[in-house]
Structures are given as structure tokens and as C-alpha cells.
C-alpha positions as semicolon CSV with decimal commas, in nm:
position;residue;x (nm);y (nm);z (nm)
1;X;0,000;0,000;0,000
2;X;0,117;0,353;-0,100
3;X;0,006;0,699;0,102
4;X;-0,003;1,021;-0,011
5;X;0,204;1,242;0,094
6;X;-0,091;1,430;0,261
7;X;-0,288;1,181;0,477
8;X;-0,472;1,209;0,828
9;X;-0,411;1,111;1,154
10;X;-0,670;0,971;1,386
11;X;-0,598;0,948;1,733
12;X;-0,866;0,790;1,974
13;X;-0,827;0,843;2,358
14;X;-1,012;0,566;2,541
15;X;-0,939;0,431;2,882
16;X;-0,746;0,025;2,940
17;X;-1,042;-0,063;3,083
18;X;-1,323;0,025;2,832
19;X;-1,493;-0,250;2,715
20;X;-1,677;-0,338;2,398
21;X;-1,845;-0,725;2,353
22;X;-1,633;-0,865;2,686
23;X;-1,281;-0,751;2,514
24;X;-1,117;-0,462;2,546
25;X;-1,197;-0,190;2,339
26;X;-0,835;-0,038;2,225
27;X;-0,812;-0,421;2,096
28;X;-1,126;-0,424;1,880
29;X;-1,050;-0,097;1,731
30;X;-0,721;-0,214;1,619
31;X;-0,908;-0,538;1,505
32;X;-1,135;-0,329;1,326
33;X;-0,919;-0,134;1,196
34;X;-0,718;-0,436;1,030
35;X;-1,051;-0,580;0,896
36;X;-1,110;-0,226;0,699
37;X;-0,730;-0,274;0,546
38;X;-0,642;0,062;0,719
39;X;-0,267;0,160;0,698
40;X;-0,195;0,090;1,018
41;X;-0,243;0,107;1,372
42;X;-0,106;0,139;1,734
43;X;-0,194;0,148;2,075
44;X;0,001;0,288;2,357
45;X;-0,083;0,264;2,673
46;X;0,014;0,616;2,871
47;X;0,135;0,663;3,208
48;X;-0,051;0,944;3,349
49;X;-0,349;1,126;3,205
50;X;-0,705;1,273;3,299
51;X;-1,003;1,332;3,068
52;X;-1,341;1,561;3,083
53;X;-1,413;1,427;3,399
54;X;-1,040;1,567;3,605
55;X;-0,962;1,249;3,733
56;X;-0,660;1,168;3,732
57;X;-0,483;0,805;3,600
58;X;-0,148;0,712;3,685
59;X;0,074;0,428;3,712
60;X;0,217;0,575;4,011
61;X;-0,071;0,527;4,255
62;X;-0,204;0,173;4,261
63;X;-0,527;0,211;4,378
64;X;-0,578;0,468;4,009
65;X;-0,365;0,254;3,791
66;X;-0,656;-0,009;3,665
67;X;-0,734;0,260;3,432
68;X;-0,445;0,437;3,261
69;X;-0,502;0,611;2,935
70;X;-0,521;0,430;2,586
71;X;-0,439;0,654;2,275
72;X;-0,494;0,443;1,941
73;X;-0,344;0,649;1,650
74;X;-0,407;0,583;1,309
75;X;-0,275;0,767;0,934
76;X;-0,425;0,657;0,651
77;X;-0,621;0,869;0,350
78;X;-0,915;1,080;0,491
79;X;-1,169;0,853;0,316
80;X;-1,015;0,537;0,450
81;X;-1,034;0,645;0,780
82;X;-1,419;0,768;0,753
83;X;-1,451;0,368;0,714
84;X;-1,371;0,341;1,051
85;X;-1,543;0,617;1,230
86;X;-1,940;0,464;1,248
87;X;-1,753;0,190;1,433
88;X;-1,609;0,452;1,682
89;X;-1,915;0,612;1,722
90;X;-2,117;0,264;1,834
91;X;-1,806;0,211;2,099
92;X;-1,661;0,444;2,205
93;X;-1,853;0,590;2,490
94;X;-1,630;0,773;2,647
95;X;-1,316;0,925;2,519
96;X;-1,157;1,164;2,277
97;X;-1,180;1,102;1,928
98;X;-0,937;1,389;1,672
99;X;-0,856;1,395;1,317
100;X;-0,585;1,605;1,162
101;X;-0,349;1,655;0,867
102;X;-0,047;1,535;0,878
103;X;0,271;1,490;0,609
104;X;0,336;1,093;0,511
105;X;0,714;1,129;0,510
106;X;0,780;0,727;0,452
107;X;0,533;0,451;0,463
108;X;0,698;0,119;0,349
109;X;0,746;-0,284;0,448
110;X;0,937;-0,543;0,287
């Protein structure tokens, strides 16, 4: 697969413990997104982070860290990634969904 120089990046702030159909949910996006023969995608899992509701997650305090931030990033075309986004609406609940340009510098395998 070949990207344009100009794609967009979709980044998709959930929490590790969301849920969607018994699994967690940063896995069934990235499923999801595989099934749709997006670019690519990755989650990372983040240390320390709040959302709309100020509370904060951190792996520093065990009795917050069951629920550290997800952030699921995605580049692909624009209209590759609208493929995806009716299945982010039906699960994600809660979160942060963004889109924005970026530049594709390099985008290869072997």
C-alpha cells in the first residue's frame, strides 16, 4: 500500500479498561481497523493522564492505575479512515476522538 504524501491522523483516547463485547476496546478498534485494510495502527498505553471528567490516571498510585489512558493512532487517507469512524461512534462511549493533517514522510514494508 502507498500513502499520499498528505494523509490524516486519527488518534482515539479511550481508557485500558473500556470495554466493547467482553474484550477490550483499544483491541477491537485495532481489530477493526485491520478488517477495513487501514494503513496501520497502534496502541500505547500512557502513564498518566485525565479526561473531561479531572480524574486523574497514573501508574504511580495503585489504587488509580486499573485505568491508565489508551491513545490508538491511526494515518491513513481521509476517506479510509471515515470507514472506521461509524464503528467509533457505536463504541466508544467515552473518550476523545481527533482527526488532523499530517505529512506521510515514509510509509513502506518489505
Amino acid at each position: 500500500m502507498k500513502l499520499p504524501e498528505e494523509g490524516m491522523l486519527l488518534r482515539i483516547f479511550v481508557g485500558e479498561t473500556d470495554q466493547y463485547k467482553g474484550k477490550a476496546l483499544y483491541e477491537q478498534i485495532v481489530i477493526k481497523a485491520r478488517e477495513l485494510n487501514l494503513a496501520g495502527a497502534t496502541a500505547v498505553r500512557g502513564i498518566m493522564g485525565f479526561g473531561a471528567d479531572s480524574r486523574m490516571h497514573t501508574a504511580k498510585l495503585l489504587r488509580l492505575s486499573e485505568d491508565l489512558p489508551i491513545v490508538i493512532e491511526l494515518v491513513d487517507t481521509e476517506e479510509n479512515l471515515n470507514k472506521l469512524l461509524p464503528f467509533l461512534d457505536e463504541t466508544v462511549q467515552e473518550g476523545l476522538i481527533t482527526l488532523e493533517k499530517v505529512r506521510v514522510i515514509k510509509y513502506r514494508h518489505k
